[in-house]
Gaussian input, Z-matrix of N, CA and C with variables (Angstrom, degrees):
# hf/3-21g

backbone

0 1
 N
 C     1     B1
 C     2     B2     1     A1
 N     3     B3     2     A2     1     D1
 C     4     B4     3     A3     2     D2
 C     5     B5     4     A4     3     D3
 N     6     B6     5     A5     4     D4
 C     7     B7     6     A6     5     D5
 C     8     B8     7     A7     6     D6
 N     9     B9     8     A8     7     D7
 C    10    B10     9     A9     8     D8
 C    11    B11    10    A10     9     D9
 N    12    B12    11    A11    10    D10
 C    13    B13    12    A12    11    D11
 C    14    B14    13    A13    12    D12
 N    15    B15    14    A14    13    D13
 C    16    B16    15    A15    14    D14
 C    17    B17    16    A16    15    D15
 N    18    B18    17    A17    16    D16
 C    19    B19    18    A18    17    D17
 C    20    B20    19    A19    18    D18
 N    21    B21    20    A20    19    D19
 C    22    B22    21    A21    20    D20
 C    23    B23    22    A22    21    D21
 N    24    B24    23    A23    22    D22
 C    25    B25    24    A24    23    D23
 C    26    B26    25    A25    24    D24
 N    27    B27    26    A26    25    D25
 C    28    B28    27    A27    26    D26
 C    29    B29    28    A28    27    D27
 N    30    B30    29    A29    28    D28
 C    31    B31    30    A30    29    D29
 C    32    B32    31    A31    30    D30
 N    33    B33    32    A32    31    D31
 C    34    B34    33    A33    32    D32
 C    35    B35    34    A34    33    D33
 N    36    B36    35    A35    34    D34
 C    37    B37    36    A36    35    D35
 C    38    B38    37    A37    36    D36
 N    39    B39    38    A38    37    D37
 C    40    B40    39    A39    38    D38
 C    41    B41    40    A40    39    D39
 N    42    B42    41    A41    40    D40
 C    43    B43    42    A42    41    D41
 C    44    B44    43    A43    42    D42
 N    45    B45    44    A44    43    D43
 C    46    B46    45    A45    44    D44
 C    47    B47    46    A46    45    D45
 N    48    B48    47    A47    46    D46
 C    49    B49    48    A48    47    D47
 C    50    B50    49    A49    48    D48
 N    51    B51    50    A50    49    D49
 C    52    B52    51    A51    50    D50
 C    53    B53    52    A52    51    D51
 N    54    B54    53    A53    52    D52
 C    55    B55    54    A54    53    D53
 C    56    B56    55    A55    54    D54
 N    57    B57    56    A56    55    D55
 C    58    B58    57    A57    56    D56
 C    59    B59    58    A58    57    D57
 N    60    B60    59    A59    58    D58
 C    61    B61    60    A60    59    D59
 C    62    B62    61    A61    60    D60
 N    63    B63    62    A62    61    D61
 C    64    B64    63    A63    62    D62
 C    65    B65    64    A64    63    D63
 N    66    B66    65    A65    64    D64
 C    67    B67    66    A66    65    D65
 C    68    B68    67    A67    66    D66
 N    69    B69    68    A68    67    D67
 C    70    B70    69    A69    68    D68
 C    71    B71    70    A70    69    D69
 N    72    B72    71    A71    70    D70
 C    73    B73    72    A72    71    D71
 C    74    B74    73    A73    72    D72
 N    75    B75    74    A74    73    D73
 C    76    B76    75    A75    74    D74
 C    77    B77    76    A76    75    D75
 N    78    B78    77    A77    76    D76
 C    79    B79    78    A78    77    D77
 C    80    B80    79    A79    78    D78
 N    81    B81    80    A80    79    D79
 C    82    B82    81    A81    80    D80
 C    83    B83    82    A82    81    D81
 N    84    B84    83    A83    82    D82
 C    85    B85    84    A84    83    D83
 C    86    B86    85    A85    84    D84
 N    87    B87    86    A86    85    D85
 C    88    B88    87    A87    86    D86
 C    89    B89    88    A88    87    D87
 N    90    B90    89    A89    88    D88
 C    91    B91    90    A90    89    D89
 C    92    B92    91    A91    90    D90
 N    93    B93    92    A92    91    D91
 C    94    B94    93    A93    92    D92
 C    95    B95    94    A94    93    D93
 N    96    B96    95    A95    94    D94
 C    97    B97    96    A96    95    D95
 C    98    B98    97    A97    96    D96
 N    99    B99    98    A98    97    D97
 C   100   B100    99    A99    98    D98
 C   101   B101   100   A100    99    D99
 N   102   B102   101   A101   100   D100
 C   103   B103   102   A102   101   D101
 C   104   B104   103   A103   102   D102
 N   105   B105   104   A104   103   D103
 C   106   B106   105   A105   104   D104
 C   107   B107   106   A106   105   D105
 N   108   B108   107   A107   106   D106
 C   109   B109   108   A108   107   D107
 C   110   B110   109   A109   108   D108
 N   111   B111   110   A110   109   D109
 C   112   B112   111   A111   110   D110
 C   113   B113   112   A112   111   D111
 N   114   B114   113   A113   112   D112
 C   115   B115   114   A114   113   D113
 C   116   B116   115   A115   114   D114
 N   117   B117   116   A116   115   D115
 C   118   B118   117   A117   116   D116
 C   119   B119   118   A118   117   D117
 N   120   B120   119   A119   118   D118
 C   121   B121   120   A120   119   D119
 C   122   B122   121   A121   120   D120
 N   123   B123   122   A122   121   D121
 C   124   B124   123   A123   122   D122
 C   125   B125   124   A124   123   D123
 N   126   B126   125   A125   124   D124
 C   127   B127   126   A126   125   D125
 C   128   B128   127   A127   126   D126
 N   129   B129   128   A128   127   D127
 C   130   B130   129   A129   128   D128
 C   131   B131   130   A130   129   D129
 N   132   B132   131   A131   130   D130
 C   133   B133   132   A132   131   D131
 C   134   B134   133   A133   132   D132
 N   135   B135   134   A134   133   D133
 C   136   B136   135   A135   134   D134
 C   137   B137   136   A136   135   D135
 N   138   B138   137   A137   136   D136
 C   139   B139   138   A138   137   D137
 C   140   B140   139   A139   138   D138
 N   141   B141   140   A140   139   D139
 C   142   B142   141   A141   140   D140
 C   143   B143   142   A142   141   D141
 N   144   B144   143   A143   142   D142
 C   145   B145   144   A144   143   D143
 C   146   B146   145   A145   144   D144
 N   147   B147   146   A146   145   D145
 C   148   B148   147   A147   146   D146
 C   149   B149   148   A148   147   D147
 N   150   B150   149   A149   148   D148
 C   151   B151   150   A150   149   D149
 C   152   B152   151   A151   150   D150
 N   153   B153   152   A152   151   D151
 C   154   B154   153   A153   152   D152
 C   155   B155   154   A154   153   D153
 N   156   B156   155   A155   154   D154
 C   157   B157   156   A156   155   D155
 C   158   B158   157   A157   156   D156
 N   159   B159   158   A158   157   D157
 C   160   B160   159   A159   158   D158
 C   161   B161   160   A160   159   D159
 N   162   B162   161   A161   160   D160
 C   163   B163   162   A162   161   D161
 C   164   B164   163   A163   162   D162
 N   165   B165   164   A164   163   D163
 C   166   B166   165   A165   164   D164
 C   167   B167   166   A166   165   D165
 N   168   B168   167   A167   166   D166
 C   169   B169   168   A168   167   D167
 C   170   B170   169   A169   168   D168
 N   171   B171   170   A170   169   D169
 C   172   B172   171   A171   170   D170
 C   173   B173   172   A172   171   D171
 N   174   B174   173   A173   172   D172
 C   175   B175   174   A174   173   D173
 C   176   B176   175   A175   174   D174
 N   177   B177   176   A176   175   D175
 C   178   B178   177   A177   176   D176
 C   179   B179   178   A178   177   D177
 N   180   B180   179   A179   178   D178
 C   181   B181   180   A180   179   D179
 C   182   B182   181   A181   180   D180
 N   183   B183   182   A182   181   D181
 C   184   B184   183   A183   182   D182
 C   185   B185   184   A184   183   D183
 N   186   B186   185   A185   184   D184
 C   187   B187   186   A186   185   D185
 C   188   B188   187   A187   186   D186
 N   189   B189   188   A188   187   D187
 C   190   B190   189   A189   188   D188
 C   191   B191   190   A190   189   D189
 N   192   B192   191   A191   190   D190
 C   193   B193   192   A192   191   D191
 C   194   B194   193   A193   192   D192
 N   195   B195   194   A194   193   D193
 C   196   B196   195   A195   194   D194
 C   197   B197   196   A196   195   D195
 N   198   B198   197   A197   196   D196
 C   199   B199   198   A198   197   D197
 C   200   B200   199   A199   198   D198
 N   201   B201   200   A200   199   D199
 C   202   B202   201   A201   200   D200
 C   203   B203   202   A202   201   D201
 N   204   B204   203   A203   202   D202
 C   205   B205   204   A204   203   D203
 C   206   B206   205   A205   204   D204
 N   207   B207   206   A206   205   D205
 C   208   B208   207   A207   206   D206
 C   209   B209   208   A208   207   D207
 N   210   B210   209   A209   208   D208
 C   211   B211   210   A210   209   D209
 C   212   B212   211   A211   210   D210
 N   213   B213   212   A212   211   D211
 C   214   B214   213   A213   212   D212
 C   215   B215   214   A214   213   D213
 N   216   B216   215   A215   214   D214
 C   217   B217   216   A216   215   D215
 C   218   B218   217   A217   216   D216
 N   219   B219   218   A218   217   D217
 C   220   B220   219   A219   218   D218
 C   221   B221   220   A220   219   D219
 N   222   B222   221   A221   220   D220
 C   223   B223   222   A222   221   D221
 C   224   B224   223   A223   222   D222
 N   225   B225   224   A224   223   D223
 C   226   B226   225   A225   224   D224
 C   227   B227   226   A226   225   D225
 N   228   B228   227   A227   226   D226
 C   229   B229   228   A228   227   D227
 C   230   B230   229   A229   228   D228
 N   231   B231   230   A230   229   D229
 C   232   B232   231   A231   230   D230
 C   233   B233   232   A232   231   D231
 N   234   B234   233   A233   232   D232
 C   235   B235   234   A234   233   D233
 C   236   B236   235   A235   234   D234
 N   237   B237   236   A236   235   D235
 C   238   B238   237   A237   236   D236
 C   239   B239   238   A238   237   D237
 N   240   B240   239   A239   238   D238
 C   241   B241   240   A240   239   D239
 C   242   B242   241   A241   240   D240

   B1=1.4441
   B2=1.5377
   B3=1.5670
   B4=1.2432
   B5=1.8893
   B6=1.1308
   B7=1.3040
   B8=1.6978
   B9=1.6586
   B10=1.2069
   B11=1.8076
   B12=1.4764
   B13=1.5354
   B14=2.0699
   B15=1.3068
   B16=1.6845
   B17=1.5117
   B18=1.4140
   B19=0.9509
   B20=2.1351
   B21=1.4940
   B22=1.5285
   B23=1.8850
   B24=1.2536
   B25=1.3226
   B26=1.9792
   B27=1.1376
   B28=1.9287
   B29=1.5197
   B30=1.2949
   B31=1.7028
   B32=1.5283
   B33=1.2151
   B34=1.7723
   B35=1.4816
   B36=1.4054
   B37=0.9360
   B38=1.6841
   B39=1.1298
   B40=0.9301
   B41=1.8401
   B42=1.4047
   B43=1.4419
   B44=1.8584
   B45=1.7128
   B46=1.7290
   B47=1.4776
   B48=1.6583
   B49=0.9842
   B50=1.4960
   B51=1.6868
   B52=1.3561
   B53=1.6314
   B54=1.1060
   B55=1.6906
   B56=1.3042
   B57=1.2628
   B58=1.5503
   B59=1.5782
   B60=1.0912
   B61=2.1001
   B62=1.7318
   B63=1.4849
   B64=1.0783
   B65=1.6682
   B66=1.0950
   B67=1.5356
   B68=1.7678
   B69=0.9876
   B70=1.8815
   B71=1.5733
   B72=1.1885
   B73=1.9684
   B74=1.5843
   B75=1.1553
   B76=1.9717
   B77=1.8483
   B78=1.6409
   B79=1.1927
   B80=1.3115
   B81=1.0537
   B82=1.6223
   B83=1.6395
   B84=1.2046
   B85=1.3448
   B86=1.3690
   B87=1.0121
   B88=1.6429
   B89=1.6733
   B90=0.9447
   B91=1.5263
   B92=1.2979
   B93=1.3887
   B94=1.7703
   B95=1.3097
   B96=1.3396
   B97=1.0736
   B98=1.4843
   B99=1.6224
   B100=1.1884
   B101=1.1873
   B102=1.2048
   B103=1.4276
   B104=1.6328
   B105=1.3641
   B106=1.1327
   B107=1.4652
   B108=1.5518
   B109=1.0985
   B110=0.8845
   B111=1.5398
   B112=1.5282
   B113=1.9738
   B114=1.6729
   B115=1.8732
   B116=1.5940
   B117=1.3396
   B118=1.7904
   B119=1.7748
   B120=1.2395
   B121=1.4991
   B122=1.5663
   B123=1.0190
   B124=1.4918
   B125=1.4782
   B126=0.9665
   B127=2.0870
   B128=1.5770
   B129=1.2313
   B130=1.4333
   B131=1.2437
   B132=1.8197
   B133=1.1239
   B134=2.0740
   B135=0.9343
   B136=1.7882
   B137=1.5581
   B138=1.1778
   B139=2.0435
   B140=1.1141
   B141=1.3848
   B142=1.9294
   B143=1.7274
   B144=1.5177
   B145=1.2154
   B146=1.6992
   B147=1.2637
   B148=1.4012
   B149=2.0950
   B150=0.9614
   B151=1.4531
   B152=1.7058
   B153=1.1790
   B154=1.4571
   B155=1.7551
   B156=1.6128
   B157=1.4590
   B158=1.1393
   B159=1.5132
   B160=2.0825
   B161=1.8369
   B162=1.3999
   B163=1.7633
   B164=2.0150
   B165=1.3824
   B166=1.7606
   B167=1.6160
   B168=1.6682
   B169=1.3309
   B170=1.7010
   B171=1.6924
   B172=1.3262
   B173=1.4716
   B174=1.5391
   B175=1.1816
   B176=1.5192
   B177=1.1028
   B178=1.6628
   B179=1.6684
   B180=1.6819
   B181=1.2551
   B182=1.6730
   B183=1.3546
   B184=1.3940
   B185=1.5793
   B186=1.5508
   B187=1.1702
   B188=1.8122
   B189=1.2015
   B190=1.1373
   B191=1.2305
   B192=1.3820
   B193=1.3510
   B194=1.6630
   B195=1.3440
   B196=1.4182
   B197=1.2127
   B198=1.3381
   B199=1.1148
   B200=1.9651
   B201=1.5040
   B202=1.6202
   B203=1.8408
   B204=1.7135
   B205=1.1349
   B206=1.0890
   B207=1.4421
   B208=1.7280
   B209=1.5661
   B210=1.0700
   B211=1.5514
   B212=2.0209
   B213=0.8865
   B214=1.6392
   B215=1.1969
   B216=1.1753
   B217=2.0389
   B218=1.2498
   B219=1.2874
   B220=1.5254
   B221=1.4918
   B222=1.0784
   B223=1.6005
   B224=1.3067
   B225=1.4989
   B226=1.2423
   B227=1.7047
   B228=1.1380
   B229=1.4147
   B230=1.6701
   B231=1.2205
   B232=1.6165
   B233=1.3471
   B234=2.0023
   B235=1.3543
   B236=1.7440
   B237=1.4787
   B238=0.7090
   B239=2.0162
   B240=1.6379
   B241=1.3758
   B242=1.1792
   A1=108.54
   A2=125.09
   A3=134.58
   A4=96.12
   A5=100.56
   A6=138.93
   A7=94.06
   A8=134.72
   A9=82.63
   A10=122.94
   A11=114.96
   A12=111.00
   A13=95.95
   A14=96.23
   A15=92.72
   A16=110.41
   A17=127.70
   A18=132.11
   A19=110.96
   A20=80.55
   A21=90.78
   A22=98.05
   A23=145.51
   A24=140.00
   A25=90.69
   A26=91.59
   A27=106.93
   A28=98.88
   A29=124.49
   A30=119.66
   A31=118.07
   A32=83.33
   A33=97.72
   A34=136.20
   A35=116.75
   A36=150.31
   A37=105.99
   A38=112.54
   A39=112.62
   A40=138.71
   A41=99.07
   A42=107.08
   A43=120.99
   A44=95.96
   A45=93.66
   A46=88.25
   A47=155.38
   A48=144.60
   A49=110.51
   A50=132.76
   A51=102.79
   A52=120.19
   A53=131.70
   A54=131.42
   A55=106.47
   A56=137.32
   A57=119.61
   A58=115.88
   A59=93.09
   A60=105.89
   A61=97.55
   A62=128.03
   A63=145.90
   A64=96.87
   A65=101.31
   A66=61.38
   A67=118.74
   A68=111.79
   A69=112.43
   A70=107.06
   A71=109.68
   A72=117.51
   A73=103.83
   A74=100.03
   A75=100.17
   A76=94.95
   A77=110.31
   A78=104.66
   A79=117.24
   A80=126.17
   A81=141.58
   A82=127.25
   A83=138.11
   A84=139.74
   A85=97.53
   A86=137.48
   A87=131.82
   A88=132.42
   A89=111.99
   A90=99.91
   A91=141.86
   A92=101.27
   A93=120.64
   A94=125.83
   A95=122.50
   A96=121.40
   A97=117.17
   A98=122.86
   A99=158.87
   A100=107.50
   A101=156.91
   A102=143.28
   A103=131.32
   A104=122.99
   A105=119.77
   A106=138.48
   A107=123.12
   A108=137.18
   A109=143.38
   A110=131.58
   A111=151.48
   A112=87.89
   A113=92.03
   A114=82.67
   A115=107.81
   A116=83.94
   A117=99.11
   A118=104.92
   A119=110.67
   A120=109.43
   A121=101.92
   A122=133.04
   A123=141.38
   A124=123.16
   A125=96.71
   A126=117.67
   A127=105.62
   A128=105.28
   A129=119.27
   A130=144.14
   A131=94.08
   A132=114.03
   A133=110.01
   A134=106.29
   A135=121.34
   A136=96.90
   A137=124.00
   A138=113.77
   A139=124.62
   A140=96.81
   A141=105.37
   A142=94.81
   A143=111.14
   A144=105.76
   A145=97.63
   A146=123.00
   A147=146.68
   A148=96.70
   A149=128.34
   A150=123.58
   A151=107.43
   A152=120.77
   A153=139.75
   A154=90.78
   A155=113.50
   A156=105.29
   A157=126.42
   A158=93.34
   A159=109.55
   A160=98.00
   A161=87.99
   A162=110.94
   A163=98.36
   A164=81.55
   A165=72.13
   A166=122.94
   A167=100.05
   A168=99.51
   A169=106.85
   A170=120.70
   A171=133.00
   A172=97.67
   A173=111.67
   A174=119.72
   A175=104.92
   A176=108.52
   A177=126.51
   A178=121.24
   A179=96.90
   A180=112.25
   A181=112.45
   A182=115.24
   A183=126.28
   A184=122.24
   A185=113.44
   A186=103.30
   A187=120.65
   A188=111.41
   A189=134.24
   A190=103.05
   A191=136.39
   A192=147.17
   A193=90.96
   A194=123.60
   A195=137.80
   A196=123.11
   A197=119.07
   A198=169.24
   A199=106.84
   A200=93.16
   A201=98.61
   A202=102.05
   A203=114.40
   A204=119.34
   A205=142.24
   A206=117.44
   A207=177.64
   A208=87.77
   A209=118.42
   A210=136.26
   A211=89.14
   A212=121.97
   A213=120.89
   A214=106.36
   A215=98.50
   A216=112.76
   A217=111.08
   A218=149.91
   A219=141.28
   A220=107.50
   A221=122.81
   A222=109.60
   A223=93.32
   A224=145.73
   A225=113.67
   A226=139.49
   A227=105.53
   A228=135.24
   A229=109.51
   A230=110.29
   A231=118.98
   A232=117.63
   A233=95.32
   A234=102.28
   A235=107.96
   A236=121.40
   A237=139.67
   A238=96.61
   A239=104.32
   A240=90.84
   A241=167.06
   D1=143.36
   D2=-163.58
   D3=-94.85
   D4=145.05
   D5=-157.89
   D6=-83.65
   D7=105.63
   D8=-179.23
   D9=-108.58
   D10=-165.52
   D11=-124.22
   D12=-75.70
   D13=-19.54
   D14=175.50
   D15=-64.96
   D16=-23.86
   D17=-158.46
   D18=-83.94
   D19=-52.52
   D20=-178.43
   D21=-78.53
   D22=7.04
   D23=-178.01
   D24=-82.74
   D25=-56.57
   D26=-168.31
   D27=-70.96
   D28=-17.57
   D29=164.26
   D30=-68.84
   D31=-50.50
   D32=163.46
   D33=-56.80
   D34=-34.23
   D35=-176.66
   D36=-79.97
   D37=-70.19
   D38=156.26
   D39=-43.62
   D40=-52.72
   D41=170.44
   D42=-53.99
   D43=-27.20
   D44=-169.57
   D45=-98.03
   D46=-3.29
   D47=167.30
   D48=-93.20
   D49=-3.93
   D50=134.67
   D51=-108.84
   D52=23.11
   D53=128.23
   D54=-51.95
   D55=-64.78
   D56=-163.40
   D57=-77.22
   D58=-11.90
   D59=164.87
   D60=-63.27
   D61=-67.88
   D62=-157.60
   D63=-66.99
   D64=-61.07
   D65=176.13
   D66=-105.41
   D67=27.55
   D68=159.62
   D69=-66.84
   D70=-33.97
   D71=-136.53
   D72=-124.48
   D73=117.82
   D74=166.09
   D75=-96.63
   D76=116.98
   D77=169.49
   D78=-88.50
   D79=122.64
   D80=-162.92
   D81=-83.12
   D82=51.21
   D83=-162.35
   D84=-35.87
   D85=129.83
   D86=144.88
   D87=-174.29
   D88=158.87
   D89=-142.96
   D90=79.18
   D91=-128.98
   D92=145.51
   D93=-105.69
   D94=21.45
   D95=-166.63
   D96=-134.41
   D97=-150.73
   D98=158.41
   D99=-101.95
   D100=139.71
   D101=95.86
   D102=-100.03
   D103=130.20
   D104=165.30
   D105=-84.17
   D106=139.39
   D107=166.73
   D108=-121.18
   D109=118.28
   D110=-134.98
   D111=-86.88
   D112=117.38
   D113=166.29
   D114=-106.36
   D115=164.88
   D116=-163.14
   D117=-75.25
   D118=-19.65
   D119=-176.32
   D120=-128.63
   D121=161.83
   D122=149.17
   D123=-66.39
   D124=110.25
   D125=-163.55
   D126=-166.14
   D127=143.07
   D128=152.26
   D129=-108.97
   D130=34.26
   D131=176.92
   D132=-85.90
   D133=148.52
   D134=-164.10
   D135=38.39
   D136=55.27
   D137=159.16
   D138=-56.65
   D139=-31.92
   D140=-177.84
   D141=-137.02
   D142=122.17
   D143=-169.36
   D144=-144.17
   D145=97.79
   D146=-179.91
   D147=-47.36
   D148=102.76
   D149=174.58
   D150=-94.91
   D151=-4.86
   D152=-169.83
   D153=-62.19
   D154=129.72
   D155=172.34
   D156=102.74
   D157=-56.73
   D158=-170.72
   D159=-84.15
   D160=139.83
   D161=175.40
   D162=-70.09
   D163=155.88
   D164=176.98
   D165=-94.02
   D166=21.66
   D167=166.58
   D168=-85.61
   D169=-37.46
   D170=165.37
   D171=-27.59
   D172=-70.08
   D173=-159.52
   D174=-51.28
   D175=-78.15
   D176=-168.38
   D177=-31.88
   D178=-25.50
   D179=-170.53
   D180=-84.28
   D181=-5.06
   D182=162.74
   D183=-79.76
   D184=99.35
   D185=-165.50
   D186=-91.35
   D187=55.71
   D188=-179.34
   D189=-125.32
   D190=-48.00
   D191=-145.50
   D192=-100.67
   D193=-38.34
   D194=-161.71
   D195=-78.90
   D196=-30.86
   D197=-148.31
   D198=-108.03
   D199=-50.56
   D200=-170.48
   D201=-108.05
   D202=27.59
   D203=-178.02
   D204=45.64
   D205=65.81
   D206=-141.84
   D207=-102.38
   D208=-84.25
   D209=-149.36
   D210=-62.94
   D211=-54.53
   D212=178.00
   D213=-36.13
   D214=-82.62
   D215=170.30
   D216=-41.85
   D217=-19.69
   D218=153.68
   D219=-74.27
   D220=-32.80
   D221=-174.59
   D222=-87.56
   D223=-58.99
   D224=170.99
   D225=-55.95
   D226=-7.31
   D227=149.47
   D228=-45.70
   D229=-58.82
   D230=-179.80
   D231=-54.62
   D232=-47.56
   D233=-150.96
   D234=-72.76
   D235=-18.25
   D236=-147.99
   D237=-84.17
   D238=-49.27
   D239=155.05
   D240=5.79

């Protein structure tokens, strides 16, 4: 049975507004939390990037993440402590 056409517009619609999430946003595991980070280009390179574990030299040394202001979000990361 056919889908009808209001239905698949808002699928669509929907589907390309979380693509443009994915690649706006590096989501940031760390801590206890979530945090998000705004990337400077459109990529889906680090979208979901686990910080749990890694020293923040690990971190820092990704120049994608470093670049799209990584190191901020770790010191407020600290401060939060």
């Amino acid at each position: 049975m056919a889908m009808p056409l209001k239905k698949k517009f808002a699928l669509i619609i929907i589907a390309g507004a979380i693509l443009y999430f994915l690649l706006s946003y590096h989501v940031i595991l760390i801590g206890g939390g979530v945090r998000l980070l705004k990337k400077s280009t459109f990529t889906l390179e680090y979208t979901i990037f686990n910080a749990k574990g890694k020293s923040n030299k690990t971190i820092l040394a990704i120049d994608t993440l470093r670049e799209d202001g990584i190191g901020d979000l770790l010191i407020e990361e600290e401060l939060r402590r």
